[in-house]
N, C-alpha and C positions, 0 to 999 in steps of 0.2 A: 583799441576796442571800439567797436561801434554797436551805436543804440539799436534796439531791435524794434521800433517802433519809426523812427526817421530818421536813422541811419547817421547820426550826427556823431559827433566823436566824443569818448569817455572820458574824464578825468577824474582821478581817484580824490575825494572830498568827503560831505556830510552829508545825510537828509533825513529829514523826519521820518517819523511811522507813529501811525496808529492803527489803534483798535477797538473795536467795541466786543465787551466779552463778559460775559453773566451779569449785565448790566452797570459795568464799569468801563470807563473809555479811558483808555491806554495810547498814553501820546510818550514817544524819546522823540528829544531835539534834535539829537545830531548821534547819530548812528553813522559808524563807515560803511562809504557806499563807492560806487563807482554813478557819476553822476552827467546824465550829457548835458554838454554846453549850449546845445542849441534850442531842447525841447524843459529838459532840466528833469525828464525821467531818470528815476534812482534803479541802481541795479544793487543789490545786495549779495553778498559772498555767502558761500551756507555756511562759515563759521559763524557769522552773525545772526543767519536766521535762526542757527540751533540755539543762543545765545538767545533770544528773541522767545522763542518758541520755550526754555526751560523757565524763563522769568513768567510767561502767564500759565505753564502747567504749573507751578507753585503758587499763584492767584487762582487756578479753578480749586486746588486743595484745600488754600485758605478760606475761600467765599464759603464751600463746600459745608467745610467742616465747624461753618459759626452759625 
């Protein structure tokens, strides 16, 4: 797999992610990624981003709902 940014090569690994979101900043340490070696951009698989994406629609509910 190659990076779509400079074209460097992938290796399947870890990498952060954050977010800012109804005024809480959402950081994971090591989320699986596919990560290039050369620029160190992360690529993420959409089972992770669904992953990803169900952990802060259950923070907009919570924040929401207090």
């Amino acid at each position: 797999m190659q990076c779509m940014h400079c074209k460097g090569e992938m290796k399947r690994s870890h990498a952060p992610f954050s977010v800012d979101r109804n005024g809480y900043h959402v950081r994971w340490d090591a989320v699986p990624a596919w990560v290039c070696e050369q620029c160190g951009e992360p690529y993420f698989e959409s089972a992770e981003v669904a992953r990803i994406q169900r952990a802060l629609d259950a923070l907009d509910r919570e924040t929401e709902a207090a």
